[in-house]
SERO-4910 file (N, C-alpha, C, O; in steps of 0.05 Angstrom, whole numbers):
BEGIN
 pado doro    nc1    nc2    nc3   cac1   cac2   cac3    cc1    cc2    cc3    oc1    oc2    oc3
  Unk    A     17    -24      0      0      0      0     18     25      0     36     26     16
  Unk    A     11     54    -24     32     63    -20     21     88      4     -2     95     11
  Unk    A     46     97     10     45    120     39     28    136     17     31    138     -7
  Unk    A      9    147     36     -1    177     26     11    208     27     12    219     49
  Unk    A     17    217      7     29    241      5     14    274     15    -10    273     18
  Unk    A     23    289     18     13    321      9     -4    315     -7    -28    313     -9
  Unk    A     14    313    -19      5    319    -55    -29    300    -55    -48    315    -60
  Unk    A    -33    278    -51    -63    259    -47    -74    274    -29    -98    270    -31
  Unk    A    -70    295     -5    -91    295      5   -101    329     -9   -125    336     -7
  Unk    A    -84    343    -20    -84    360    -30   -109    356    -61   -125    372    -73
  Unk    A   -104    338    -62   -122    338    -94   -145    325    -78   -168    333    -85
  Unk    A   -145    311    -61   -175    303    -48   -188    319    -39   -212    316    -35
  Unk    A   -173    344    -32   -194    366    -13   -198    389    -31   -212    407    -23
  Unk    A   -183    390    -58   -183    408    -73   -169    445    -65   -176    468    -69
  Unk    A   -142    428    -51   -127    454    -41    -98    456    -60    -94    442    -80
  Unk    A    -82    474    -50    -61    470    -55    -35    456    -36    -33    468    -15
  Unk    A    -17    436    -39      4    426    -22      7    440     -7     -1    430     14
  Unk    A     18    474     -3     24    488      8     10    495     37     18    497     60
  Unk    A    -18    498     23    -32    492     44    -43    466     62    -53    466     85
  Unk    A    -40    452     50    -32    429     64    -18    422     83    -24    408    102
  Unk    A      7    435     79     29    428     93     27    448    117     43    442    135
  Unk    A     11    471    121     14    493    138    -13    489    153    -17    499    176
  Unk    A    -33    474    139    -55    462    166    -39    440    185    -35    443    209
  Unk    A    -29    417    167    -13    391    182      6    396    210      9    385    232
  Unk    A     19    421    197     44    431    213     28    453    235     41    458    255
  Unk    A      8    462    232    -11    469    259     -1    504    246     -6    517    267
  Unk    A      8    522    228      4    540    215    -17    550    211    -17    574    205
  Unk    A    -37    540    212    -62    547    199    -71    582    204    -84    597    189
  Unk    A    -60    586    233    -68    610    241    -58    639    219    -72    657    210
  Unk    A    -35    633    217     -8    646    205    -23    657    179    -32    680    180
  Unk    A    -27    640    155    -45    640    136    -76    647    137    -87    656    117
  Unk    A    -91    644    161   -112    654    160   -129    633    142   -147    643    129
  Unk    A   -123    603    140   -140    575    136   -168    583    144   -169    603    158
  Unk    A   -188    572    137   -211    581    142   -213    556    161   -200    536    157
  Unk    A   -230    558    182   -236    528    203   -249    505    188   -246    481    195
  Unk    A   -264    515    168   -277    491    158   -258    476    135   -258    451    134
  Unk    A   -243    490    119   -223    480    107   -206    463    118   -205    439    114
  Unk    A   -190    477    134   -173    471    157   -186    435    170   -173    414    170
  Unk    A   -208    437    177   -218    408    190   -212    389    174   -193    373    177
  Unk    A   -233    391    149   -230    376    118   -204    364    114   -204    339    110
  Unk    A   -181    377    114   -154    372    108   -147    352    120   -140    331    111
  Unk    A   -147    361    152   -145    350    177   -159    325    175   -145    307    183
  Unk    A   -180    319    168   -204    296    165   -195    278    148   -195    254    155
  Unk    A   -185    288    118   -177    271     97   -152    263    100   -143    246     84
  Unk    A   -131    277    125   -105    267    125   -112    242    132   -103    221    123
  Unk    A   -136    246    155   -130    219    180   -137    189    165   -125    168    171
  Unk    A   -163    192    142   -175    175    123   -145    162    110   -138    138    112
  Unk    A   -136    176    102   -110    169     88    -93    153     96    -81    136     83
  Unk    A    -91    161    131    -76    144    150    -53    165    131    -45    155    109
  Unk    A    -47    183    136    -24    208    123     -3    207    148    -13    213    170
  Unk    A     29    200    148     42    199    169     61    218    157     71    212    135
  Unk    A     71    249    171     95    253    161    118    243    155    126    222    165
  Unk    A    130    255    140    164    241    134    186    257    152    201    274    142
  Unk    A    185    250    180    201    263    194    230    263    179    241    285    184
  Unk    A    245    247    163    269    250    153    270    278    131    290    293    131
  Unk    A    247    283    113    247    301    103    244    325    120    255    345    113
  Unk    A    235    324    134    228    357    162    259    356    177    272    377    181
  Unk    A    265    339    181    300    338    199    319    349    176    340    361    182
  Unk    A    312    345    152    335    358    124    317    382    120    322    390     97
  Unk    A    303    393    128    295    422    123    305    436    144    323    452    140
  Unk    A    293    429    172    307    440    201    326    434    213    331    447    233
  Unk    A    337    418    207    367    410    217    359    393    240    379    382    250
  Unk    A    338    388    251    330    384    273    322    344    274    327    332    253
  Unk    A    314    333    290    310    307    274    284    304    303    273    282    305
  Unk    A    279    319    316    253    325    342    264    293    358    245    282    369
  Unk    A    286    281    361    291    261    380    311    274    399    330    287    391
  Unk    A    304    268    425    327    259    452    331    241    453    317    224    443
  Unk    A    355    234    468    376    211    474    371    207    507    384    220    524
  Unk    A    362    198    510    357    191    549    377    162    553    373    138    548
  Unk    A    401    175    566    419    151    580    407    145    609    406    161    628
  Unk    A    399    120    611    400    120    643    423     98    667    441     87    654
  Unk    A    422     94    683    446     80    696    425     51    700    436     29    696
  Unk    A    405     51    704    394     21    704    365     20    704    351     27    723
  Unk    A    359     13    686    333      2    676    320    -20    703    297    -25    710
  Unk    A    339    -27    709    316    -54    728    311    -34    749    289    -43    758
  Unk    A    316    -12    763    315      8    783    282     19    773    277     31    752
  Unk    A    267     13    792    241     26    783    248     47    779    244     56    756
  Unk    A    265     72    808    257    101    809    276     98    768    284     75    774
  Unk    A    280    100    756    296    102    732    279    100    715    273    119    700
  Unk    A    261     66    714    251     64    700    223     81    699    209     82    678
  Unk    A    218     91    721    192    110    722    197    142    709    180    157    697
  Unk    A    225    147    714    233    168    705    233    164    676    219    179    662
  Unk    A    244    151    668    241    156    635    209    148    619    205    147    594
  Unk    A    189    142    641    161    149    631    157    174    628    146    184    608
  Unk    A    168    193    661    164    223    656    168    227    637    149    234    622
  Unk    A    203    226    625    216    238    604    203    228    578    210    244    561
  Unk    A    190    213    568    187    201    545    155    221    547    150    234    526
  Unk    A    139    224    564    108    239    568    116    272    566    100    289    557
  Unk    A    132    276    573    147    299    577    153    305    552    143    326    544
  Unk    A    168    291    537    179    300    509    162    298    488    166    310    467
  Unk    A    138    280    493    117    274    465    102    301    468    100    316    448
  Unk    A     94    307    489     68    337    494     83    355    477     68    366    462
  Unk    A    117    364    473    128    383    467    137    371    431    152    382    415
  Unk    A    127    355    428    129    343    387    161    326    391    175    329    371
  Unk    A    172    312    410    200    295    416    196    271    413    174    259    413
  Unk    A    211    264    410    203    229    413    230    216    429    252    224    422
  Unk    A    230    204    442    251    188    468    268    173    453    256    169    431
  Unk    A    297    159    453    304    145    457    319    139    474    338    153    479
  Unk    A    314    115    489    327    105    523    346     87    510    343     73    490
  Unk    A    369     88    525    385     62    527    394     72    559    396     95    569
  Unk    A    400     40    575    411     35    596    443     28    599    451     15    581
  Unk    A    457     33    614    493     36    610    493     10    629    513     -5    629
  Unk    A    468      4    648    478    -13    677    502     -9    695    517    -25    706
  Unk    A    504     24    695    534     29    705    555     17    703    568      2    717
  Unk    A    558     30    678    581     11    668    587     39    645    568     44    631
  Unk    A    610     55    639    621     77    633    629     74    607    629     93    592
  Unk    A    639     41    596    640     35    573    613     35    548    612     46    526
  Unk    A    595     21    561    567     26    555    554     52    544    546     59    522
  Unk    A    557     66    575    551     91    567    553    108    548    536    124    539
  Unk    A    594    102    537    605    122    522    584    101    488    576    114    469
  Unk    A    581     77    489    571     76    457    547     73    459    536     62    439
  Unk    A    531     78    479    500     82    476    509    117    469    497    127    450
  Unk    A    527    131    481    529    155    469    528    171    433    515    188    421
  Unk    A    555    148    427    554    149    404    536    143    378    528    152    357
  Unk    A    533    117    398    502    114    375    481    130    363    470    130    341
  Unk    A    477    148    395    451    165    399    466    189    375    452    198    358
  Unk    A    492    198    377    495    221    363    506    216    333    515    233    317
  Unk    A    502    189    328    500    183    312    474    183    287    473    185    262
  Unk    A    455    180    310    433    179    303    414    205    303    390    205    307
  Unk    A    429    227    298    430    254    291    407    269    322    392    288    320
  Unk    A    414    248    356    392    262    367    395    289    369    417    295    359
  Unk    A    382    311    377    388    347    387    395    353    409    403    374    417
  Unk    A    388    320    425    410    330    448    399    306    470    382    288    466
  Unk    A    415    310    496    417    281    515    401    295    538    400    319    546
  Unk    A    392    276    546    387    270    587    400    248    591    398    228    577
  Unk    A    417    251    615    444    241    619    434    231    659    434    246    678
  Unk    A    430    204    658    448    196    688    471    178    690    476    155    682
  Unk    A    483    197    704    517    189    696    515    167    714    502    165    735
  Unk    A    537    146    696    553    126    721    582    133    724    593    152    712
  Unk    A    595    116    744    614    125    751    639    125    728    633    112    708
  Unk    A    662    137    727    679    136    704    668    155    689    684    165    674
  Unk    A    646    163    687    633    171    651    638    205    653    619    218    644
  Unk    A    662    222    664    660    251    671    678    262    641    682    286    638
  Unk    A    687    244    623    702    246    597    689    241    583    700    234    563
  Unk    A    654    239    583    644    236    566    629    263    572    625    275    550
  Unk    A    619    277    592    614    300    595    625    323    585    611    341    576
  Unk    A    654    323    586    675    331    580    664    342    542    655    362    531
  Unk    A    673    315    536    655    311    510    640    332    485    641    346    465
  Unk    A    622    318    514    595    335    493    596    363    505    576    375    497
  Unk    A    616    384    525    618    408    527    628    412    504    616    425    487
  Unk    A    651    400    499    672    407    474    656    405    447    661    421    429
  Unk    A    639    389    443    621    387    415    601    407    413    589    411    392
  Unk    A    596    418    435    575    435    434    543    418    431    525    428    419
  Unk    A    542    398    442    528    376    444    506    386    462    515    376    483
  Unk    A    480    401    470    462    400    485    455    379    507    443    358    500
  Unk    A    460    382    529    453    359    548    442    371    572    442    394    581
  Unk    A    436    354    577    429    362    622    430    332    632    425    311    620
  Unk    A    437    336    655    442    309    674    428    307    684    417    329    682
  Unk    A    414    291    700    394    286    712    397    262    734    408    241    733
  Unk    A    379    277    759    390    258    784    421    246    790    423    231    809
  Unk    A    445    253    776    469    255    786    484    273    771    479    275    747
  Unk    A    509    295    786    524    303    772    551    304    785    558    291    805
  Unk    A    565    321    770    604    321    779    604    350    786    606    367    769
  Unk    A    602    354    814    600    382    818    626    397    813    626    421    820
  Unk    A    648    388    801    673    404    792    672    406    759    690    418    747
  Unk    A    657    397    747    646    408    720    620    416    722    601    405    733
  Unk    A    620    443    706    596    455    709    579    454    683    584    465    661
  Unk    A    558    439    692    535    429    669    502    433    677    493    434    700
  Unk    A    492    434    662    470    442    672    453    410    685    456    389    673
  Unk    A    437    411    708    435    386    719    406    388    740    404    405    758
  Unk    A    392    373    734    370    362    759    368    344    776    356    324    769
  Unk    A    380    345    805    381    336    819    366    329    854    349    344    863
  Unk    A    375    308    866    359    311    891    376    324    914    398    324    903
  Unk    A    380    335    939    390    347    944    395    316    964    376    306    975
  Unk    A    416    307    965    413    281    978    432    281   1003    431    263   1020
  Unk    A    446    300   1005    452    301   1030    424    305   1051    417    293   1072
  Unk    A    415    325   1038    389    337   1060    372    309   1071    367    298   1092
  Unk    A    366    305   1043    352    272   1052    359    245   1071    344    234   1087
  Unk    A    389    237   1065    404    225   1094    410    243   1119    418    230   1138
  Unk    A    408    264   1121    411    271   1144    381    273   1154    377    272   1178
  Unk    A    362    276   1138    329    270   1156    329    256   1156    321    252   1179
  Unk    A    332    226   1142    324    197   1152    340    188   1175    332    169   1188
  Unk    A    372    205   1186    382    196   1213    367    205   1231    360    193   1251
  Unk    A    358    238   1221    352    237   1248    325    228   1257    318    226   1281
  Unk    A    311    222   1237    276    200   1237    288    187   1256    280    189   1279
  Unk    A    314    169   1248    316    142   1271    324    154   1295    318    142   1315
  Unk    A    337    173   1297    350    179   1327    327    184   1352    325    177   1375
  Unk    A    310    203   1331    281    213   1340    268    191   1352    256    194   1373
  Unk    A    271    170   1340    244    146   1339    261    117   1362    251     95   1369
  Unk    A    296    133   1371    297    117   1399    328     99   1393    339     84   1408
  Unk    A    337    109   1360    349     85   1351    371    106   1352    369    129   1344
  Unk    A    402     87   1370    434    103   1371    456     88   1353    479     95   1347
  Unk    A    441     61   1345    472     50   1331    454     46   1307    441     26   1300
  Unk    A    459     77   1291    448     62   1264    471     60   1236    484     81   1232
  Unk    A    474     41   1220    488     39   1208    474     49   1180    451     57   1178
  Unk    A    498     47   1153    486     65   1127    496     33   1107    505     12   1118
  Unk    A    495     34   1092    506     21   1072    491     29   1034    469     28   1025
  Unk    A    518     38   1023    532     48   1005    532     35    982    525     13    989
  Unk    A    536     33    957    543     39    940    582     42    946    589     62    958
  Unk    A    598     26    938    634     36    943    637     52    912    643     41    891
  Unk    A    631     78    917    634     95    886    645    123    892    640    132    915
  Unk    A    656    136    878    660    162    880    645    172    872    649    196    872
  Unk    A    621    165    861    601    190    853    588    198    874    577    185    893
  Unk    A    590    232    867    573    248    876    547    241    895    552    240    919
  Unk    A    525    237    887    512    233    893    501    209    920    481    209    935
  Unk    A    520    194    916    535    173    940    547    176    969    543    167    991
  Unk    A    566    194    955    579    206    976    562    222    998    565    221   1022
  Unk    A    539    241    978    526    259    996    510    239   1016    507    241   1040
  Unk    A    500    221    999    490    207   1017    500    203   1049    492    211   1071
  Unk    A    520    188   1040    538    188   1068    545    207   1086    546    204   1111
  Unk    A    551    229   1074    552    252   1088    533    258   1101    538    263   1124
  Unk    A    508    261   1093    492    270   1110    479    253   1133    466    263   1151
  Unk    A    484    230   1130    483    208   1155    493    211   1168    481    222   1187
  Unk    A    528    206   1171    537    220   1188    548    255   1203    564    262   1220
  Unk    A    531    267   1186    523    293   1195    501    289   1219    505    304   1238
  Unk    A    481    274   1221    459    262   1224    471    254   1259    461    260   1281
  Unk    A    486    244   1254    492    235   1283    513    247   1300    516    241   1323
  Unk    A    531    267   1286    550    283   1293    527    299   1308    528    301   1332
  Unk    A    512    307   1298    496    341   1305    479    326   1328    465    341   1342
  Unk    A    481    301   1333    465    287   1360    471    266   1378    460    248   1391
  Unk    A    502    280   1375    525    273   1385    520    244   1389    509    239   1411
  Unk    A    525    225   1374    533    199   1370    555    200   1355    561    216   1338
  Unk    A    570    177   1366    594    171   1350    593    156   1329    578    137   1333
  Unk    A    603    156   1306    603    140   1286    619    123   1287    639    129   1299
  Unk    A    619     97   1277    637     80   1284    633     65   1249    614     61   1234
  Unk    A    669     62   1248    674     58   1221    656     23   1204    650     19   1180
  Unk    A    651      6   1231    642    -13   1216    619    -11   1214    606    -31   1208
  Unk    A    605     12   1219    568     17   1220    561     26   1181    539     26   1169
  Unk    A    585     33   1173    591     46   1137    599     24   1128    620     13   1134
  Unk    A    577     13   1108    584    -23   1094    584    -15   1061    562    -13   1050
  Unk    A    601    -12   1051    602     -6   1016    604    -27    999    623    -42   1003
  Unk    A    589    -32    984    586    -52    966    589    -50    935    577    -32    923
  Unk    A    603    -65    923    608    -59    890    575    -69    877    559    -85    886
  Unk    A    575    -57    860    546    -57    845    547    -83    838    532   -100    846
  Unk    A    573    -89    816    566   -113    799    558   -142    826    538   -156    823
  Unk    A    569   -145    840    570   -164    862    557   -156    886    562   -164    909
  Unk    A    544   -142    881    524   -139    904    510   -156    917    509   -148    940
  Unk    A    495   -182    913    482   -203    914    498   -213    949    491   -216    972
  Unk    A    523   -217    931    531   -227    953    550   -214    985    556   -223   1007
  Unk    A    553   -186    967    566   -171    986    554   -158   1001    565   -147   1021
  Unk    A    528   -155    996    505   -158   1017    505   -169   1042    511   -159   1064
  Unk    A    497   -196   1034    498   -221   1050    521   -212   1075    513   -211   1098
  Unk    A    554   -206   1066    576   -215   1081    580   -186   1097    597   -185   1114
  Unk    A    561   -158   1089    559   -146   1101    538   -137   1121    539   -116   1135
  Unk    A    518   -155   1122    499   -152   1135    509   -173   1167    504   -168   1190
  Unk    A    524   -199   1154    544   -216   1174    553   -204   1191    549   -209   1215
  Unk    A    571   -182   1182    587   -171   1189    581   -148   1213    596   -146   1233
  Unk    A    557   -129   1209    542   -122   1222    524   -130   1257    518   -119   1278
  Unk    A    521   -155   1243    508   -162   1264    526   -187   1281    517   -200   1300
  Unk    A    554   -189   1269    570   -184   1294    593   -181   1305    613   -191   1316
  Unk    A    578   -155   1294    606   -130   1304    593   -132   1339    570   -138   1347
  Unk    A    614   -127   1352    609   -101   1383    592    -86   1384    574    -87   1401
  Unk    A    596    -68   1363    580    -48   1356    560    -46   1353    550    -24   1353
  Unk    A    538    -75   1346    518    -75   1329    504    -59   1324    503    -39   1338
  Unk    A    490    -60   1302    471    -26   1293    448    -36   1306    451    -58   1316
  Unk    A    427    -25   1307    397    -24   1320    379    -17   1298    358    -28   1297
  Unk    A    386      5   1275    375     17   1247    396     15   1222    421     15   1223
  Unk    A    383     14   1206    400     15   1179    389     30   1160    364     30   1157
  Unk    A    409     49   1141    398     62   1125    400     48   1103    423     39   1104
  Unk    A    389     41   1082    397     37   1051    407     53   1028    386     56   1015
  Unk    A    427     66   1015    430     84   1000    415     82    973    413    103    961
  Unk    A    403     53    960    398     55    939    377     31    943    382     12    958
  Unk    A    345     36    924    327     11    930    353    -15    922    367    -25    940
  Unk    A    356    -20    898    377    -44    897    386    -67    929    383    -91    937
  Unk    A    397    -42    938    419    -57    969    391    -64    985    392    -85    998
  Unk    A    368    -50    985    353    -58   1010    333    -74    999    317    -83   1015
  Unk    A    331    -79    976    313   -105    970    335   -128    977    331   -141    997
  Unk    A    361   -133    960    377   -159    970    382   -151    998    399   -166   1007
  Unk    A    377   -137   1013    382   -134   1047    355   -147   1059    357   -166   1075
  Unk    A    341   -141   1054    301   -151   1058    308   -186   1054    303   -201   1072
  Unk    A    320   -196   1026    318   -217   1024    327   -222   1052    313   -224   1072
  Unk    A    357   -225   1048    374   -238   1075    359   -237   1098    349   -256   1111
  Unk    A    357   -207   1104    338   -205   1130    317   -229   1146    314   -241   1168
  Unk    A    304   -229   1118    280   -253   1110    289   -279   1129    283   -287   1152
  Unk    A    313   -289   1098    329   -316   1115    342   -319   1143    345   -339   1158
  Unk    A    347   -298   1146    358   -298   1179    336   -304   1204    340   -315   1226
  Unk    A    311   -292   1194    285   -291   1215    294   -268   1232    293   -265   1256
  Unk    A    305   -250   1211    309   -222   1237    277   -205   1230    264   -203   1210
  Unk    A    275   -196   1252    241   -181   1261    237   -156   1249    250   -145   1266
  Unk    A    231   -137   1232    235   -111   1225    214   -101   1241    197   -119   1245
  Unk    A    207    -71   1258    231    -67   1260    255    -73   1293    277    -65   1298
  Unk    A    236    -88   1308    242   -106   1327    275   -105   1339    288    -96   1358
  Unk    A    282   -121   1311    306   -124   1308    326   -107   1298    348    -98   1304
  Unk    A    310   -106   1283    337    -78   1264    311    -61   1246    296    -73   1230
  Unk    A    311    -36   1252    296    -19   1232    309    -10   1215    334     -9   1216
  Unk    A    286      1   1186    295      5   1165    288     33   1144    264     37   1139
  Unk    A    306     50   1134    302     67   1124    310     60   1095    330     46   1097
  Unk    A    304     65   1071    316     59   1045    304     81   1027    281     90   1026
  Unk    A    326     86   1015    321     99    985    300    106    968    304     85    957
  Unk    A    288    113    960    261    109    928    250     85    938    256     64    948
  Unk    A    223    101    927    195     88    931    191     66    912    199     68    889
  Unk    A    179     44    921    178     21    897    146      4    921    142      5    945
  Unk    A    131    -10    896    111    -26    907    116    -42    925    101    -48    944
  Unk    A    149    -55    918    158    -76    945    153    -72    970    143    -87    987
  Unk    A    164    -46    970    162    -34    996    132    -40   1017    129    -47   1040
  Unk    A    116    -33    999     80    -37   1006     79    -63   1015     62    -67   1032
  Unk    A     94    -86   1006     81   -109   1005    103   -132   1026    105   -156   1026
  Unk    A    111   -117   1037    137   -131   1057    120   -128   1078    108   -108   1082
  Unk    A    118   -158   1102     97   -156   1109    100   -124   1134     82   -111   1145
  Unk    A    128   -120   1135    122    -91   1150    134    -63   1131    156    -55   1125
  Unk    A    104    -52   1123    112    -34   1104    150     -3   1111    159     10   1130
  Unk    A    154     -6   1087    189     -5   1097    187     42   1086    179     56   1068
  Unk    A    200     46   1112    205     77   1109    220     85   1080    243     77   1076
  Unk    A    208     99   1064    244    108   1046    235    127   1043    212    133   1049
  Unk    A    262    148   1028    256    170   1022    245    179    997    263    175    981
  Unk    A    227    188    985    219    192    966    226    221    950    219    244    956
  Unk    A    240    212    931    250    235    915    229    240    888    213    224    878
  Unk    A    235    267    883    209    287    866    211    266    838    212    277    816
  Unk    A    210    244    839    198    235    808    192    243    785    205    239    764
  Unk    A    167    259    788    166    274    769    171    300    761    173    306    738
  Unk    A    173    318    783    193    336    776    217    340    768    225    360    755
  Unk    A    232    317    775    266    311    764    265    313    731    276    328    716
  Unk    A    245    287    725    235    288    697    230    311    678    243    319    659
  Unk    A    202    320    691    197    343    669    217    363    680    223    374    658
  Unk    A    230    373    695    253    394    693    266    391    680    278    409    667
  Unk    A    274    355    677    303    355    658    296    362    626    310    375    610
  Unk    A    270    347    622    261    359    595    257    390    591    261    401    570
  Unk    A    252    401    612    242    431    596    273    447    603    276    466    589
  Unk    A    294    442    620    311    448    607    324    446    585    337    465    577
  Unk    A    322    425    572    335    412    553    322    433    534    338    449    525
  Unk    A    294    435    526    295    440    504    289    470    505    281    479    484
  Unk    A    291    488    526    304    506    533    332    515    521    339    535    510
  Unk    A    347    491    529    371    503    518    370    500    482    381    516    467
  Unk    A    356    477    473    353    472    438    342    494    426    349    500    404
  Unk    A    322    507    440    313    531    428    334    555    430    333    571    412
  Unk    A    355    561    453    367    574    454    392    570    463    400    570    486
  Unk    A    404    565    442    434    547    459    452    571    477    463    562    497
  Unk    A    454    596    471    459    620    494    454    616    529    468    627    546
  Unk    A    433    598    533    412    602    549    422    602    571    416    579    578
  Unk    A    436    611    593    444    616    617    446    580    624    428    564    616
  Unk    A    461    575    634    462    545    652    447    547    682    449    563    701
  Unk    A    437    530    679    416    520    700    420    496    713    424    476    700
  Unk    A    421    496    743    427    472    758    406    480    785    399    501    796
  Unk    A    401    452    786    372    451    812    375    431    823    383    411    812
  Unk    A    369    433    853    366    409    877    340    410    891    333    426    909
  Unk    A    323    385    876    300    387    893    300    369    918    314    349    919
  Unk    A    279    378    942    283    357    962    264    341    958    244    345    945
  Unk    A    274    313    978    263    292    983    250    291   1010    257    302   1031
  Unk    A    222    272   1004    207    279   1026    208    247   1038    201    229   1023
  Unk    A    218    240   1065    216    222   1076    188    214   1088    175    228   1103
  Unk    A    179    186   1078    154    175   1086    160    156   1108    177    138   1107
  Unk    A    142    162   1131    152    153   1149    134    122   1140    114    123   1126
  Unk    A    141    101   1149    121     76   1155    127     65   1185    132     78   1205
  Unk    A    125     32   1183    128     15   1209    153      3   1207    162    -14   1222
  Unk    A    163     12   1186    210     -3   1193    214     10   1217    221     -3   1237
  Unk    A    207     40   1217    225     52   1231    205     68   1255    204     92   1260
  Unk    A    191     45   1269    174     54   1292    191     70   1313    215     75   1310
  Unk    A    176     78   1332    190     92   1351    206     65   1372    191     46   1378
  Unk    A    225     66   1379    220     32   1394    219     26   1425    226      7   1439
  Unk    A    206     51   1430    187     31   1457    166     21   1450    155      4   1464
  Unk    A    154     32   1421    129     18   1412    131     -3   1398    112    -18   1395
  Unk    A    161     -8   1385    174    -31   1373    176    -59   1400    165    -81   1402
  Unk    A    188    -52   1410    192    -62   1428    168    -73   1448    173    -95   1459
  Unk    A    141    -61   1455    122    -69   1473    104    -74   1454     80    -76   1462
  Unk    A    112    -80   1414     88    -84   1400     81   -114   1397     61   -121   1385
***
């Protein structure tokens, strides 16, 4: 069946192409289309099943109306929810998405990069993994449009939407301190990124400012790829230390679902035994039989900010650089009861 042209719906409605092309393209005003014309056109495109030739509009405008959305891991709900934002976000404004996942992994990243600019996108939403600050580098030097989103390298300056995540670990310590709990431990992500670190920082900010001591084996860092099991030998390790913790924070959903498992197998009590604070909101959480505290970061604001910067800057590549930290709002549940009520429940 062949595609239908301009040109067919033009001789069906008895107009000219020109005008055709300036109802389709939403012009109509510009020209002064009459409404009932204007419908007709509109009516006989749809009969037609009439699809533009975006390749011909990308060789007129230079433009090709796609983003490049890198993300660090697709199996991560908060990620994979975010690039619903971004993909709903980009269609309302005439975009169309393409996602690829790196799985933190920097090699990845750099040829899901290339691909994408290969593939003539106008520009990236970027969550960096670790290693990947020479690919940032990069696309400054190419003059490449981007924004980062939910992580950045605060010693290169790029335009970026982020959570303010220190703020967020230091309210979930002090939730637990509040709620009765002194030996609480954090466990990490072992990364130099940014966004990691703050984490940590603000935990133990968290207990500095409430004068508890921190004690080095209460901080358990785990490599991403082998997490499964370095879980396991840090949660061991924890429970028996001297020190033992009483609360635990999770830095990323990832660590506190394989932490939940173990938990599970051990027959340790949440939050009885050890209470729990973790990262981004996910259904799991709801369905553990004791619903689990995390902090919930702006979802969809991270999203549509990162889009309407972006094409902020496509419309105006001049455009002042822009960087934002939204906060996260901690939901309290029953991980992280108060625990005399833990305790006499």
């Amino acid at each position: 069946m062949k595609k239908a042209s301009l040109k067919d719906i033009a001789q069906q409605a008895g107009v000219s192409t020109a005008l055709v092309s300036y109802v389709l393209n939403g012009k109509e005003k510009e020209t002064r289309v009459g409404e009932v014309i204007a419908e007709k056109i509109r009516q006989i495109a749809k009969e037609l099943n009439y699809q533009p030739n975006h390749l011909a509009k990308s060789l007129r405008s230079g433009k090709t109306y796609t983003i490049g959305l890198i993300i660090a891991d697709i199996s991560n709900p908060f990620f994979a929810n975010i690039a619903r934002v971004v993909e709903d976000e980009a269609k309302k404004n005439g975009y169309t998405v393409i996602i690829g996942s790196c799985d933190e992994h920097a090699e990845k990243s750099w040829d899901l990069l290339n691909v994408l600019i290969n593939r003539q996108v106008d520009g990236f939403i970027i969550v960096s993994c670790e290693g990947s600050e020479n690919q940032v580098h990069y696309l400054k030097e190419r003059n490449i449009p981007f924004v980062l989103l939910d992580r950045h390298f605060p010693e290169i300056q790029t335009d970026f939407v982020a959570t303010n995540n220190y703020k967020a670990s230091y309210d979930a310590g002090v939730h637990l301190i509040q709620s009765g709990y002194s030996k609480i431990g954090i466990m990490a992500y072992k990364s130099n990124m940014y966004h990691m670190e703050e984490r940590v920082r603000g935990y133990k900010h968290a207990l500095h400012d409430n004068h508890i001591e921190f004690h080095d084996s209460w901080l358990k860092e785990v490599h991403f790829e082998t997490m499964d099991s370095e879980v396991r030998t840090a949660i061991d390790e924890i429970l028996a230390s001297e020190q033992r913790v009483d609360a635990m924070i999770f830095a990323t959903y990832g660590l506190a679902i394989n932490a939940l498992k173990y938990i599970n197998e051990l027959r340790l009590k949440v939050p009885s035994d050890l209470a729990i604070v973790s990262y981004g909101q996910a259904e799991v959480f709801d369905l553990y039989y004791c619903p689990i505290t995390y902090v919930q970061q702006p979802l969809e604001m991270l999203g549509k900010t990162a889009v309407e910067f972006l094409l902020t800057k496509l419309k105006n590549p001049d455009e002042d650089m822009k960087q934002i930290l939204m906060e996260a709002k901690l939901i309290v549940r029953d991980s992280s009861k108060a625990k005399a009520a833990a305790v006499g429940g």
